[in-house]
N, C-alpha and C positions, 0 to 999 in steps of 0.2 A: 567510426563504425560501431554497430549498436551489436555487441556479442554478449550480453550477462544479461539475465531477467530474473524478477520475484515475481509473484504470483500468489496474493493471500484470500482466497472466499473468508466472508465473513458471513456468517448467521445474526440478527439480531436478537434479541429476548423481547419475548413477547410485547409490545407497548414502546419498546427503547427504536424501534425503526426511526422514527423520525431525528432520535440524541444520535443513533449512527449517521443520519444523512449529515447531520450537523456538526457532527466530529471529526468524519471525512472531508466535506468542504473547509472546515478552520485549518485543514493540514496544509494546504497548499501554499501559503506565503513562509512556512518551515521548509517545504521542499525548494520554494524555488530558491532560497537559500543555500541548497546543495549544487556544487557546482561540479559533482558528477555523475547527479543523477540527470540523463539524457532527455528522458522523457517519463513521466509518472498520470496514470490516472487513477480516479475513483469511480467506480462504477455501479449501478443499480442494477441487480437482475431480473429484482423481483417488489414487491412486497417487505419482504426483510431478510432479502440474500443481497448481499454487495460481495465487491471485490475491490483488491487494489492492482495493478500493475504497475509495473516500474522496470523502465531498461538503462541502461548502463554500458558506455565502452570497457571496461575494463573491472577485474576484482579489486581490485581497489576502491572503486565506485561504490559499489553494492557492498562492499563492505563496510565501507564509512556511513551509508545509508544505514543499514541495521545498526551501526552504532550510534546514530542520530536522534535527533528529539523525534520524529516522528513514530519511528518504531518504541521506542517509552511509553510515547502518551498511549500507543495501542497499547502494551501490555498493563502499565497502569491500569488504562480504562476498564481492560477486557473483561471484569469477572461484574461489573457494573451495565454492560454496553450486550456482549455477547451470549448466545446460547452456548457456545465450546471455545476453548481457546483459540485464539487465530492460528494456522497453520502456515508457516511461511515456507513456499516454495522455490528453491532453487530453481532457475532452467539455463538453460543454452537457448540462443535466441539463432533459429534456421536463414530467415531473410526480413528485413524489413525495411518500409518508405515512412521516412521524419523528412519536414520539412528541411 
């Protein structure tokens, strides 16, 4: 059962939209590597607003996730990639339908 969630908006810098679409999609064969993270996407809002979600049965999960390569190559990246530091948010996950 999917109970823990992150939640990161991202901004791009000016011109770097297209390096973020690009950095977000390379992440995906690092995630699916994690075998507790449940379900993870990358998403487009806008122009040069993305997001990540990620859910997780358990803190364990999401916790190994933030210690993982993927969260690195973000904060690496970020002063490169981003208009603000990524903001990574905690949640509680209410209800949700995964395959």
């Amino acid at each position: 059962m999917t109970k823990f969630a992150l939640y990161v908006p991202l901004e791009a810098k000016a011109g770097k939209e297209e390096d973020v679409a690009a950095f977000l999609q390379s992440a995906l064969p690092l995630v699916n590597e994690e075998s507790g993270t449940i379900a993870w996407f990358a998403i487009r809002l806008g122009k040069s607003s993305f997001a990540i979600f990620d859910a997780f049965a358990d803190e364990g999960g999401r916790n190994a996730h933030l210690a993982g390569k993927v969260a690195a190559a973000l904060i690496a990246r970020a002063d490169e990639l981003f208009a603000s530091p990524p903001q990574i948010n905690k949640a509680d996950v209410l209800a949700s339908k995964l395959p």
